[in-house]
C-alpha positions as CSV (number, residue, x, y, z in Angstrom):
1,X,13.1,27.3,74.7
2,X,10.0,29.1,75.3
3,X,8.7,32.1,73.7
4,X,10.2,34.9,76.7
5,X,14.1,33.2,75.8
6,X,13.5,33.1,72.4
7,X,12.2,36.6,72.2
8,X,15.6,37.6,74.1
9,X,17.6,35.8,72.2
10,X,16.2,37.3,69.0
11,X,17.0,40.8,70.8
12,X,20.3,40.2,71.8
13,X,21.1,38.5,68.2
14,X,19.4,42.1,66.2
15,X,21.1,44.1,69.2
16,X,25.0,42.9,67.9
17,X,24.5,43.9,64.1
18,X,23.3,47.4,64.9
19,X,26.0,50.2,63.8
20,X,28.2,51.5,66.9
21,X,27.2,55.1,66.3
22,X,29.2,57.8,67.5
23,X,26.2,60.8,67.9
24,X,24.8,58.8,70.5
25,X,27.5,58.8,72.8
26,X,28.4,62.8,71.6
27,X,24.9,63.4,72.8
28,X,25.4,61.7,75.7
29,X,28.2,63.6,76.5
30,X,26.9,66.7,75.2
31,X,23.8,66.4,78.0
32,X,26.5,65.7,81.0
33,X,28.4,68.7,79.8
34,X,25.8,70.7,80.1
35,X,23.7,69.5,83.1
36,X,26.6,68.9,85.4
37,X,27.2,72.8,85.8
38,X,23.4,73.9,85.7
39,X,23.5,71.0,89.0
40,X,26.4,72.6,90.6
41,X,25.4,76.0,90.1
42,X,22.5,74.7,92.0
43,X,23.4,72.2,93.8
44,X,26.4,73.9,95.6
45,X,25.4,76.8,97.1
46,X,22.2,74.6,98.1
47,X,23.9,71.6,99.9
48,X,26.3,74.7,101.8
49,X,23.2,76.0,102.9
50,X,20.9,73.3,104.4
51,X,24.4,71.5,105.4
52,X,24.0,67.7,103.1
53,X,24.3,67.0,99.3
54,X,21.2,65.5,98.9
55,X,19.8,67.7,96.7
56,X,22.7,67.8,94.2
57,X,22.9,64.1,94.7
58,X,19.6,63.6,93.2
59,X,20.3,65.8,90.7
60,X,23.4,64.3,89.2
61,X,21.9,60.6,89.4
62,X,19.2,62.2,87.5
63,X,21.6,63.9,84.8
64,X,23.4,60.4,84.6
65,X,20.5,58.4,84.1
66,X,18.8,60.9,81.7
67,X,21.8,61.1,79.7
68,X,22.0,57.5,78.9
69,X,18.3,57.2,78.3
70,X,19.3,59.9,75.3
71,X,21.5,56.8,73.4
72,X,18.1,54.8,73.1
73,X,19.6,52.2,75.9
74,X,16.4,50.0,77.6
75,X,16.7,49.4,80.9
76,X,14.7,45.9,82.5
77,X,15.5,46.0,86.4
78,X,15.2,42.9,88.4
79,X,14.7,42.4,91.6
80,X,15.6,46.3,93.0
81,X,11.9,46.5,94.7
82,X,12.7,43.2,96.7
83,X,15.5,45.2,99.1
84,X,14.5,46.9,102.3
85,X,16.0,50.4,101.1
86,X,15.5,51.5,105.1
87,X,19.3,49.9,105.2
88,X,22.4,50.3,103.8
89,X,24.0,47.7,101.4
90,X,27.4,47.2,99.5
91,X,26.2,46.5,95.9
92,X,29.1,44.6,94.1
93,X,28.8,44.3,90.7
94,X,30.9,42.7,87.2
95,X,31.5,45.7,85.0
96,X,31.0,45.5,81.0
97,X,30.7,48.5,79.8
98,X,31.3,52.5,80.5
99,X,27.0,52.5,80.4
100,X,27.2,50.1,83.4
101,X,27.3,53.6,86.1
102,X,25.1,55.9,85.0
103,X,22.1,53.3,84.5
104,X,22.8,51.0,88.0
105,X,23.9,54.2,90.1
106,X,20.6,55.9,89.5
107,X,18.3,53.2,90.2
108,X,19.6,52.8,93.7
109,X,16.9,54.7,96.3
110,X,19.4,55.5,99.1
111,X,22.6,58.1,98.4
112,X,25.8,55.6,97.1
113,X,29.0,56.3,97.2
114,X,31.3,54.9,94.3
115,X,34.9,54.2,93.5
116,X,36.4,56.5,91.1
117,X,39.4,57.1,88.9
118,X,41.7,59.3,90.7
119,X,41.8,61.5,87.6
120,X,38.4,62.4,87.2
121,X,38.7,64.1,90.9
122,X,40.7,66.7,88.7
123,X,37.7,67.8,86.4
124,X,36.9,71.3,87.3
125,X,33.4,71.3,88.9
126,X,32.7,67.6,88.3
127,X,35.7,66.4,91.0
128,X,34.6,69.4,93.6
129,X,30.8,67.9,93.0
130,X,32.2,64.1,93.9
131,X,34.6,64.9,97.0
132,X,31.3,66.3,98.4
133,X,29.4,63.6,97.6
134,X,31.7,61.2,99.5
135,X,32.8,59.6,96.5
136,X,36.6,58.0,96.6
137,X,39.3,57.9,94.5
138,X,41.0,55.2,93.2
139,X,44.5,54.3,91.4
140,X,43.8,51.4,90.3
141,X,47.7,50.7,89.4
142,X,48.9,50.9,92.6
143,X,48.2,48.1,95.1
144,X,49.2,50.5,98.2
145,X,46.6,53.4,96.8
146,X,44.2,50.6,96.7
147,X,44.4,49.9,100.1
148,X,44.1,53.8,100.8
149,X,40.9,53.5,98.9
150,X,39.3,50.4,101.0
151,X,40.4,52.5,104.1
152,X,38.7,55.8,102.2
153,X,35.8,53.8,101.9
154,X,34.8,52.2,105.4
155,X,35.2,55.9,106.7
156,X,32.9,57.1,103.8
157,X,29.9,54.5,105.0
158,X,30.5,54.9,108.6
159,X,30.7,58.5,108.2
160,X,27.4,59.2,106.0
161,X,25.5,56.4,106.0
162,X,25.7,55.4,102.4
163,X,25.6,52.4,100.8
164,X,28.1,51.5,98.1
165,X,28.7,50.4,95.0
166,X,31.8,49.1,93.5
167,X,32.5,47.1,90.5
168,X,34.7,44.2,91.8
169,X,36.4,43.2,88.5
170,X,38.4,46.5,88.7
171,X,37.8,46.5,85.4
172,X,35.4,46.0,82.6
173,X,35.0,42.9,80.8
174,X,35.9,42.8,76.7
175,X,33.3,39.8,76.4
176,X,30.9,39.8,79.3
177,X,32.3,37.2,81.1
178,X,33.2,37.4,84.3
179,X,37.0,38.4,85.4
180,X,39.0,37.7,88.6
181,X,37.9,40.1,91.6
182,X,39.9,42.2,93.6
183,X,40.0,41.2,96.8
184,X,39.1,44.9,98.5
185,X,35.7,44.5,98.5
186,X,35.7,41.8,100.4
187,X,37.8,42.9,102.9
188,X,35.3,46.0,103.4
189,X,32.3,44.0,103.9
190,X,34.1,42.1,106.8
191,X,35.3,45.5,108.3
192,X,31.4,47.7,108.0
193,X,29.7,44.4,108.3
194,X,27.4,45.8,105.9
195,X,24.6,42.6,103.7
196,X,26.4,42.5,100.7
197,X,23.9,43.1,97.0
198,X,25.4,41.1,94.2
199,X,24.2,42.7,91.1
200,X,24.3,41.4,87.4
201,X,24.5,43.8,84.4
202,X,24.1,42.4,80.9
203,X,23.9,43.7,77.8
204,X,25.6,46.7,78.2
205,X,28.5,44.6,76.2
206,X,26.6,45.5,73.4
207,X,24.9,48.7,73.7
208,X,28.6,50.4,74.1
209,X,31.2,47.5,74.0
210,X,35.0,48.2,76.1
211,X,37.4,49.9,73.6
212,X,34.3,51.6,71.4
213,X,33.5,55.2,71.1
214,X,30.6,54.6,69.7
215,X,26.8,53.5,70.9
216,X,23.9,51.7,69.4
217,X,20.3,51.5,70.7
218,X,18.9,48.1,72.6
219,X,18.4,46.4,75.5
220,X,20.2,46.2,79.1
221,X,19.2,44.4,81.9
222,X,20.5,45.4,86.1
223,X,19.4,42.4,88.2
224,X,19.6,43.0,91.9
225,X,20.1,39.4,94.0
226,X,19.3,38.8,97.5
227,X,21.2,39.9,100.0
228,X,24.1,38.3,101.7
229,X,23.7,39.1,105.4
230,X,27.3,39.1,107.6
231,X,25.6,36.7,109.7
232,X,25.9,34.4,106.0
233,X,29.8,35.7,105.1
234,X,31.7,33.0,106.2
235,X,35.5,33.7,105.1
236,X,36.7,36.0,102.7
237,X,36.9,33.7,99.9
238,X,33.2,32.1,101.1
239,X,31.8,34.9,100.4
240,X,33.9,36.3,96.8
241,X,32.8,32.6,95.6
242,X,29.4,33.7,96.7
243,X,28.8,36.7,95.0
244,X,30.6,35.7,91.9
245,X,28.1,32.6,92.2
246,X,25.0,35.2,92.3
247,X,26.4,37.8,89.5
248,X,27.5,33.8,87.6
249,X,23.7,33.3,87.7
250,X,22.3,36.2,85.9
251,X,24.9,36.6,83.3
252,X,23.8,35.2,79.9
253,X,23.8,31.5,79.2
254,X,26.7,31.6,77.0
255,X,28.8,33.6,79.1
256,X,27.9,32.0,82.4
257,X,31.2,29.9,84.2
């Protein structure tokens, strides 16, 4: 082992026995509750008048990151300045913890759209600020809404030239390791033909585990892979067994398949 893995490992080891603390996440939460309206007060009447959301975009990517800078969360990024950000990617990623949005979103240069829980659409302000932002809602416990949502989606990026990113567990992980993917995702990559970005969050599993209220400072880690061009797809289940492969890879030792 040499002295960058053992200095991880050290991290990772200090990072579990640090208190869950629930004042981070209240200040978290505290900063969204507060910034989201100052950006739609803004951002609204804005986007109406020079006709896109890019503006309030930026602004709420910038409220999300901020906010979970607040909980003393580190961020290393991988591989994010390797992409051409001239084009438009799916980003499929595993999902780990409720931290894993608001510090992968952010980091991506072009405007995303995102899959979202129906019931956040219902927020005052915060679901009028997504349906213009092209986001899509989701219920993830009905198959047939599911299929609404893939269809939701290829009209989203052929619409509004946005890239995507969607978390293709469906769900997030109690232990970091990878679960079975949906097989939606997939299906929308053939349909946009659209280079597919695995991405790898770890960490996060940590920082604010599934099932905890509460946060504790440390380390996270978003590592962007190289593209899958359609050109590279092959069938569905080539290339799920390639992206699982790629988001496999940068997963921790011990929770790698």
């Amino acid at each position: 082992m040499n002295h960058t893995q053992a200095a991880v490992k050290v991290e990772s080891s200090e990072q579990k026995e640090r208190p869950l603390s629930p004042l981070r996440t209240i200040l978290m939460l505290g900063f969204w509750v507060v910034a989201l309206p100052i950006a739609g007060l803004i951002g609204i009447p804005w986007s109406y008048l020079v006709g896109n959301v890019n503006f309030l975009y930026r602004a709420c990517m910038w409220g999300a990151w901020t906010g979970a800078q607040l909980t003393g969360v580190r961020v290393e990024i991988i591989g994010l300045d390797k992409l051409d950000h001239s084009r438009r990617y799916i980003y499929m990623s595993n999902h780990i913890s409720n931290l894993d949005p608001p510090i992968t979103v952010p980091l991506i240069p072009e405007r995303c759209s995102v899959l979202v829980k129906k019931e956040l659409f219902k927020v005052p302000i915060f679901g009028h600020i997504m349906r213009m932002g092209s986001l899509v809602p989701v219920d993830r416990g009905n198959r047939d809404a599911g299929i609404a949502a893939v269809r939701d989606s290829i009209a989203a990026l052929r619409g509004h030239n946005l890239s995507m990113v969607i978390y293709v567990e469906g769900h997030r992980s109690f232990d970091g390791k990878l679960l079975p993917f949906k097989k939606g995702p997939f299906y929308l990559a053939e349909e946009c033909q659209m280079p597919v970005v695995p991405i790898t969050v770890s960490g996060t599993e940590y920082v604010m585990p599934k099932a905890h209220f509460g946060i504790r400072p440390g380390a996270a880690k978003v590592q962007f892979h190289p593209p899958i061009e359609p050109k590279d797809f092959g069938t569905r289940d080539e290339l799920m067994a390639k992206v699982r492969a790629a988001i496999n890879s940068g997963l921790p030792k011990e929770l790698q398949e």
